[in-house]
C-alpha positions in Angstrom: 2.5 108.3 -127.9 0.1 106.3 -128.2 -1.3 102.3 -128.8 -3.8 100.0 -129.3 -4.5 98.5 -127.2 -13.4 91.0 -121.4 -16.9 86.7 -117.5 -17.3 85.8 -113.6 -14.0 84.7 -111.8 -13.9 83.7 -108.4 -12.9 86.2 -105.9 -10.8 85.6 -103.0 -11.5 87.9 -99.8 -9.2 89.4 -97.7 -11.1 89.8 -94.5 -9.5 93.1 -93.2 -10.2 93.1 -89.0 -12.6 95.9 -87.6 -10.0 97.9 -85.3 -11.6 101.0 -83.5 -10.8 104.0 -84.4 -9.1 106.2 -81.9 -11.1 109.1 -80.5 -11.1 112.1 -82.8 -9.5 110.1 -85.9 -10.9 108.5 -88.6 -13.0 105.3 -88.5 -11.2 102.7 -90.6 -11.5 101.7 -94.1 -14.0 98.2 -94.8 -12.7 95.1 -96.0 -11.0 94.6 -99.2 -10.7 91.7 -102.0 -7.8 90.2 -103.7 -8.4 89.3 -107.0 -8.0 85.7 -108.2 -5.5 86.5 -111.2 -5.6 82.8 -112.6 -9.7 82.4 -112.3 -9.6 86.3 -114.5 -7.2 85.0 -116.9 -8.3 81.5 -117.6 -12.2 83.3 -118.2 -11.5 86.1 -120.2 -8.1 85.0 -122.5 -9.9 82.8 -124.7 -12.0 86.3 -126.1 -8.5 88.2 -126.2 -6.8 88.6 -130.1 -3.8 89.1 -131.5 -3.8 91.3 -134.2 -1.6 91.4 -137.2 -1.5 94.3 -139.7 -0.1 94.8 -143.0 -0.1 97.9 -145.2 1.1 101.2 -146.4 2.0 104.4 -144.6 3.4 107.6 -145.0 3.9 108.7 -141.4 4.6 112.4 -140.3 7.5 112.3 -138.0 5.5 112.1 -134.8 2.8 109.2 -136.4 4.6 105.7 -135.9 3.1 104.1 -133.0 5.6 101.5 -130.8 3.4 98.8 -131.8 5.2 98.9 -135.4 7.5 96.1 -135.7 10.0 98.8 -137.5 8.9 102.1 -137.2 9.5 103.8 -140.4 11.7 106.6 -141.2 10.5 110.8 -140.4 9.0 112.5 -143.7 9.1 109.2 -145.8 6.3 108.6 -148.3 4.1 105.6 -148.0 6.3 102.8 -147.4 5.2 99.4 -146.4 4.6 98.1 -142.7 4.3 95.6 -140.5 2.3 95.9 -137.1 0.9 94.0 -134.3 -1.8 94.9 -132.0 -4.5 93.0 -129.4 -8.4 93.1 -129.6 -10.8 91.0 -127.9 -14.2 89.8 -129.2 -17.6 91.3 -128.4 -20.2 88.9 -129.6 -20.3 85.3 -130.7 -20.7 85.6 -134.5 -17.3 87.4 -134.9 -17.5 91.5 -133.8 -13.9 92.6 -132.6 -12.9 95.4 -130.7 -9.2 96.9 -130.5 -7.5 100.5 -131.6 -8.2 102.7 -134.4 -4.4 103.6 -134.1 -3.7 99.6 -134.3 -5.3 99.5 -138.1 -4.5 102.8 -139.6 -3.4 102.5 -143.0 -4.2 98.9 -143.1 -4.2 96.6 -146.3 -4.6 93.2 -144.7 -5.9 92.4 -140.9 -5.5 89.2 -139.7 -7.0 88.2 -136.3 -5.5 84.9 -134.2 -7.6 83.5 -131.7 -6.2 81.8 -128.4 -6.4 78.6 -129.8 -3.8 79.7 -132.7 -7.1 79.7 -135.3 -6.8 83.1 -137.9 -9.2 85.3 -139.8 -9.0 87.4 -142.1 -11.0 90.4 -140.7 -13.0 92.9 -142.6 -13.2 96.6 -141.2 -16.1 97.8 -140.3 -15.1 101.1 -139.4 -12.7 103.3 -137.4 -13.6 106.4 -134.8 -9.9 107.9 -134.5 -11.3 110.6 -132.2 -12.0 108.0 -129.9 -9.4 105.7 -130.9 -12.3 102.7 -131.7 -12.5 100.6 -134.1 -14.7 97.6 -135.4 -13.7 94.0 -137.0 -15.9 91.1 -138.2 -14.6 87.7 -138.8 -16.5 85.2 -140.3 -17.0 82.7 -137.9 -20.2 81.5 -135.1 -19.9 80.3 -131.6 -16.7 82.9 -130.6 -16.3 83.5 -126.8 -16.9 86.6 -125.6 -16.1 89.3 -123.2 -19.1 90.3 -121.0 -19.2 94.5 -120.6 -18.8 95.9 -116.8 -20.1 98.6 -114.6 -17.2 101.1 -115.8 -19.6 103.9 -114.1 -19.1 102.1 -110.7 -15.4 101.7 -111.4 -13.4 103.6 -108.9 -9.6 104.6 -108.1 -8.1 101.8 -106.1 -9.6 99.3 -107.5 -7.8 96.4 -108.9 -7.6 95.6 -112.9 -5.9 93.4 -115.0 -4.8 93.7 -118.8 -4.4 90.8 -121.3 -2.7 91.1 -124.7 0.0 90.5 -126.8 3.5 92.9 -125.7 6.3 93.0 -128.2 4.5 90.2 -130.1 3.8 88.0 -126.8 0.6 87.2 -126.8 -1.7 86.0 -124.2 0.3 88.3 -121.3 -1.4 89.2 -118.3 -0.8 92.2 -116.1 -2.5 94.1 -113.1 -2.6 96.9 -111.3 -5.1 99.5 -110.2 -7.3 102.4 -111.5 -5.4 105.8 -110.8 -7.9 107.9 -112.2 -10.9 108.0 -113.9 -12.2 110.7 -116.6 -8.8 111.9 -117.5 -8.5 114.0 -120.9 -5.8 113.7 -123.1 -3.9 116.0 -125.2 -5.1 114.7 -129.0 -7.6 113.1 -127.3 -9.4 115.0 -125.4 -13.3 113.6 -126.4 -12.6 111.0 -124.7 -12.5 110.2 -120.3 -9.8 107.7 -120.0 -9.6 105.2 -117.2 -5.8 106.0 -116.2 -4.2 102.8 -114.3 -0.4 101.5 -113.1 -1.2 98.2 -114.8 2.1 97.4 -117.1 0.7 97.8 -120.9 3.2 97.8 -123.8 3.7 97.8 -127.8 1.0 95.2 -129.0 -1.1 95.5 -126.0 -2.8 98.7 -128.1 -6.7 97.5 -128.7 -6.5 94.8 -125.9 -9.1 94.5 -123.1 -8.9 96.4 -119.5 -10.5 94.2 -117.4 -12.5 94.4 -113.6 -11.9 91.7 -110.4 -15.0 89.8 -112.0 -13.1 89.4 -115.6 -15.5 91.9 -116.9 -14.1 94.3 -119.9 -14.2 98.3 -118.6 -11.7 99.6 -121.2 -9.6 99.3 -123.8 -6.3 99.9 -123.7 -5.4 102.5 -125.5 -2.4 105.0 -124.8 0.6 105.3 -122.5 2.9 108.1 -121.1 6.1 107.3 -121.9 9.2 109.0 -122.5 11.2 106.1 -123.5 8.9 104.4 -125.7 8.1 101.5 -123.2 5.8 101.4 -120.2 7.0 104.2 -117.3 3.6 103.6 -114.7 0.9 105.6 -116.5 -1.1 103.7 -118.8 -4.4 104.8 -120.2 -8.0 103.1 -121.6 -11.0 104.0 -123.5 -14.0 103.5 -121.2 -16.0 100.5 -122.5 -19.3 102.3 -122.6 -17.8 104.6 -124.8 -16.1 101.7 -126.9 -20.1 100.2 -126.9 -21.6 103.7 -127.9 -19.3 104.0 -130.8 -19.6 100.1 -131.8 -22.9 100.9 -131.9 -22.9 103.5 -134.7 -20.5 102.1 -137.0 -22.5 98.8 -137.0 -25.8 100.3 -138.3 -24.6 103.6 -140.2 -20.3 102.5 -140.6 -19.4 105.2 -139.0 -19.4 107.6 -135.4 -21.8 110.8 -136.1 -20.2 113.4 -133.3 -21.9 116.1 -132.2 -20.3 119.9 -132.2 -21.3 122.6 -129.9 -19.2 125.3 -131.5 -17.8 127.4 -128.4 -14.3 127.8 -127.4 -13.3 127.1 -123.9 -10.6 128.0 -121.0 -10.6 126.8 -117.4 -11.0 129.6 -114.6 -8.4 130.3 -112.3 -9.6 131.8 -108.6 -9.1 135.1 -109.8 -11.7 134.5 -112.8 -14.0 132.5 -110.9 -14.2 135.5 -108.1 -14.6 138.2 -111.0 -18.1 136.2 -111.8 -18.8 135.2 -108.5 -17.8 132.1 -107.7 -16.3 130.6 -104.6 -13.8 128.4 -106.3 -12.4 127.8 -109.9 -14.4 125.0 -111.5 -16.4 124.3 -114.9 -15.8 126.0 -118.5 -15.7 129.2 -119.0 -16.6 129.7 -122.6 -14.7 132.6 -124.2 -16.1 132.7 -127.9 -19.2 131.3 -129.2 -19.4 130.5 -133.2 -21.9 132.0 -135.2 -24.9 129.9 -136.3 -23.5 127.0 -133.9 -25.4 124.9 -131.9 -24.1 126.5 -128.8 -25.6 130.2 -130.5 -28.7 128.4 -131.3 -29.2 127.3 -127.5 -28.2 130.2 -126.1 -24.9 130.1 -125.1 -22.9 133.2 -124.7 -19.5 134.2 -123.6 -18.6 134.8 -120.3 -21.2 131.6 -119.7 -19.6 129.7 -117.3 -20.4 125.9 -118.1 -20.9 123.8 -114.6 -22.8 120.3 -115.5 -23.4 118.6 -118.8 -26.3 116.4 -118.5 -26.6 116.5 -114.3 -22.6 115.7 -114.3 -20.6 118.1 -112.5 -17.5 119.6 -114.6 -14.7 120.7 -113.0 -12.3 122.3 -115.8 -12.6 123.0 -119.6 -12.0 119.4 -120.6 -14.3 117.5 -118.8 -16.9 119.4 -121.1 -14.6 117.8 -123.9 -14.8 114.6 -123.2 -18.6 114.8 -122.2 -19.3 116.1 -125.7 -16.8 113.6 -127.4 -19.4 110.3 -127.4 -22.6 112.9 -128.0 -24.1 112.1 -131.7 -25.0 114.8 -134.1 -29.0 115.5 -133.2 -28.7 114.7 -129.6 -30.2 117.0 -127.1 -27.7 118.1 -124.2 -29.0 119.7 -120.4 -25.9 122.5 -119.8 -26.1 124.0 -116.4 -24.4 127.5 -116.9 -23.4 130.0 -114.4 -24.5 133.6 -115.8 -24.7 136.8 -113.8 -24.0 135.4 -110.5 -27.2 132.9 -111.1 -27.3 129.3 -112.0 -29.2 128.7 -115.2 -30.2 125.6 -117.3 -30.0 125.3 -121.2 -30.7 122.7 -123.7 -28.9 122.4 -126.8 -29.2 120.3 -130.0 -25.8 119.2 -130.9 -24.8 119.7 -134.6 -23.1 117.0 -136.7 -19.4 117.4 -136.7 -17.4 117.9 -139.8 -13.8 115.9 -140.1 -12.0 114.9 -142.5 -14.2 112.3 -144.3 -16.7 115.0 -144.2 -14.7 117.3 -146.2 -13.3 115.4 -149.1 -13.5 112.0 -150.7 -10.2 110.2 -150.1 -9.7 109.4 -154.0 -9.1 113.3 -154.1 -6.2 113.3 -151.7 -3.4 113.8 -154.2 0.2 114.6 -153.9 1.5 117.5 -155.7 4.7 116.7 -157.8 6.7 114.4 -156.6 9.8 116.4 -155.8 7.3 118.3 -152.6 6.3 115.0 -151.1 3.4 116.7 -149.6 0.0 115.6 -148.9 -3.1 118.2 -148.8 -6.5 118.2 -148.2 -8.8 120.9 -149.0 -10.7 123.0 -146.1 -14.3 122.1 -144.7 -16.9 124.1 -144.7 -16.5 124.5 -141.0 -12.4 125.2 -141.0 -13.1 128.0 -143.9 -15.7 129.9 -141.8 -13.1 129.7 -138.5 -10.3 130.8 -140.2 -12.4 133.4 -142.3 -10.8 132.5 -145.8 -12.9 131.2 -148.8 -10.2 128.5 -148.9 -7.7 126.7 -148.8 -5.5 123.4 -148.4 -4.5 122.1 -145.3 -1.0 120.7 -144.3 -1.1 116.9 -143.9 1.7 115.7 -144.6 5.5 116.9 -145.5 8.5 116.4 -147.4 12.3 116.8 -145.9 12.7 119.4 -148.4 9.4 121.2 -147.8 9.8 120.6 -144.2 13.7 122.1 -144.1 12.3 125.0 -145.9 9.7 125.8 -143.1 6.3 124.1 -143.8 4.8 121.9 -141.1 1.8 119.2 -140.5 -1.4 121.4 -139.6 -0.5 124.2 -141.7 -3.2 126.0 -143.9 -1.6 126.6 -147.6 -3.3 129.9 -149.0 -1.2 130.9 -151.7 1.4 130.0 -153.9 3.7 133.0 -155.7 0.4 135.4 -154.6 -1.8 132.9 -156.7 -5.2 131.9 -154.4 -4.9 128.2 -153.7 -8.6 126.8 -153.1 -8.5 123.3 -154.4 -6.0 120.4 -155.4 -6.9 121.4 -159.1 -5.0 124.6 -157.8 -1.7 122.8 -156.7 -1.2 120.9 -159.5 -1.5 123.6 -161.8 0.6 126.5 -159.8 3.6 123.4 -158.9 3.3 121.4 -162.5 5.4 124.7 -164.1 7.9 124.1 -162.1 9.0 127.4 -160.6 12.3 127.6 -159.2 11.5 129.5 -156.1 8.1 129.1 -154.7 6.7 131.7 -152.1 4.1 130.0 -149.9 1.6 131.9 -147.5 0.1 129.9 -145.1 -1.9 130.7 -142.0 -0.6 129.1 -138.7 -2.3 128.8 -135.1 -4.3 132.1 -136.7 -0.9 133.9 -137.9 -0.3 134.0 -141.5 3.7 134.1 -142.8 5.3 133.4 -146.0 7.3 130.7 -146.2 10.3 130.6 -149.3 10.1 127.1 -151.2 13.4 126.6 -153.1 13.0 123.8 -155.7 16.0 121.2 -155.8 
């Protein structure tokens, strides 16, 4: 589940007393700091937002974020909402940063400022695989949050979150980094700063901030089994943020780069078989024809060990590496083949998603009576899946859903008739058949799935 989630302040020391150490132990740990909490919230709230969105959504049962003020029903069709989120601004004349997750399906965005003044805010652009996204207000003179050293962040350290919980903006919270570089399921391109500092519903977008007020994140994501805050709370590193920014400023929109290998982690008994002394980097079990990761010479059995001079330790680190690499980027992999370490550099290709593959006018519902939502195949999901085409699964109906079909599944045909194209769907569902007989093709196994009509 997930959300969307910053500048000097004065520092008060702690002077920690140098006691020896005793023989044979450890020596003991420097000084510390305390963090002047008031100093950090007084310098960085005036650049923190509240956000307010407004638009139309048809969720999939597992979509509504707790930021929602009413999180609408499983299976619905687009249906009106209402959310809240945090942001904080980036430069003077008006750039905003906050969640892609925080926007999504957005009609109107409205920004409020500290000092209760509101914008309208026009959206640049979104990165959902990092969970970015960009605003502009119209307005001069804005304060701003000054980027920190994330790459000298470390666990332990302190950090403090400001933003708007359950509506209540302006909030302040600390704790400390737990981890750094931490992969995601769903999110996995991107190395989240992982901290035990409170973050709630409408804290989505807002800034994670260091002992010196600077922004290093933004909040992003919790763990949560409850819906509310349970200690594990998650942001998206600011240079990442910055990188992505970036991009959508000067082309509207994040150009990844794709490798095109699939990737396991090694267990000891793997990493002995090819000769190493311990299980770490990615082992790369399949490489895709014509990819970049072909092209560079990448084969499988490769064992990947550093991604430009950075040491990986499982499969996705290499993920989240990749994840803020642009299309035409040249990557240093340091691969572990035949017992030997060797060095190869790839040019990344451009990643095809979903904008990629179809203009969103085309995204059409079949009759209404199905309530679901498909997209045709890219070029790149035909030629992994091996079909010449085919629709894929967005979005479901409680009918379509009770009989069997699911988000993520790949439709290929209807009563034995080849579906390749939304032109297809209407034409095989506008009859009207009683019974419909679907094949689809799921996680690589293909079943038929019997559609009676109501």
């Amino acid at each position: 589940m997930h959300w969307r989630l910053p500048c000097v302040a004065l520092l008060g020391c702690a002077l920690v007393a140098a006691v020896a150490a005793e023989p044979g132990g450890a020596a003991p740990l420097p000084g510390g700091f305390t963090p002047n909490h008031r100093a950090i919230a007084a310098q960085a709230g005036p650049a923190v937002v509240g956000i307010e969105v407004v638009g139309m959504r048809a969720p999939e049962s597992s979509e509504w974020t707790p930021d929602d003020v009413a999180p609408l029903p499983p299976l619905a069709r687009k249906q009106p909402f209402h959310s809240q989120g945090s942001g904080f601004i980036i430069s003077s004349d008006g750039l905003v940063l906050t969640s892609a997750h925080v926007i999504a399906g957005a009609r109107r965005v409205t920004v409020r400022l500290s000092d209760w003044r509101q914008f309208r805010a026009r959206v640049l652009g979104t990165d959902p695989t990092t969970d970015v996204a960009v605003l502009r207000v119209e307005a001069q003179g804005l304060p701003v949050l000054r980027p920190g050293p994330v790459g000298r962040l470390q666990v332990g350290d302190p950090v403090v979150t400001i933003g708007a919980p359950f509506g209540l903006e302006q909030s302040v919270s600390h704790g400390i980094v737990s981890a750094t570089g931490r992969a995601l399921p769903g999110f996995a391109a991107v190395p989240h700063i992982q901290t035990d500092a409170p973050v709630n519903p409408g804290h989505s977008g807002g800034p994670l901030l260091d002992a010196s007020a600077s922004v290093v994140g933004i909040n992003s994501q919790i763990y949560t089994v409850s819906g509310g805050y349970v200690g594990l709370s998650f942001a998206v590193p600011i240079d990442v943020a910055l990188r992505v920014k970036d991009q959508i400023v000067a082309k509207g929109r994040m150009s990844h780069g794709y490798l095109g290998v699939a990737m396991q982690n090694l267990d000891l008994t793997l990493a002995r078989a090819f000769g190493l002394d311990r299980p770490h980097g990615a082992l790369v079990s399949a490489v895709e024809v014509g990819s970049a990761a072909e092209k560079g010479g990448l084969r499988a059995g490769d064992i990947i060990t550093a991604f430009n001079g950075q040491r990986l330790h499982m499969a996705g680190d290499l993920t989240s590496h990749m994840g803020v690499i642009a299309a035409g980027e040249r990557v240093r992999l340091e691969v572990w083949r035949a017992r030997a370490s060797h060095e190869l550099v790839v040019r990344m290709d451009p990643a095809i998603g979903i904008d990629d593959a179809v203009d969103p006018e085309a995204r059409s519902p079949a009759p209404r009576e199905l309530g679901w939502q498909m997209r045709p195949l890219s070029t790149q999901e035909r030629q992994q899946l091996g079909v010449p085409g085919g629709l894929w699964v967005q979005a479901v109906s409680e009918l379509s859903a009770q009989a069997g079909l699911q988000v993520g599944d790949v439709l290929l045909l209807i009563n034995l008739s080849p579906v390749q194209s939304l032109d297809d769907l209407n034409r095989l569902t506008q009859v009207r058949p009683q019974q419909l007989g679907l094949l689809v093709d799921r996680d690589g196994e293909r079943r038929f799935i019997p559609l009676e009509l109501e």
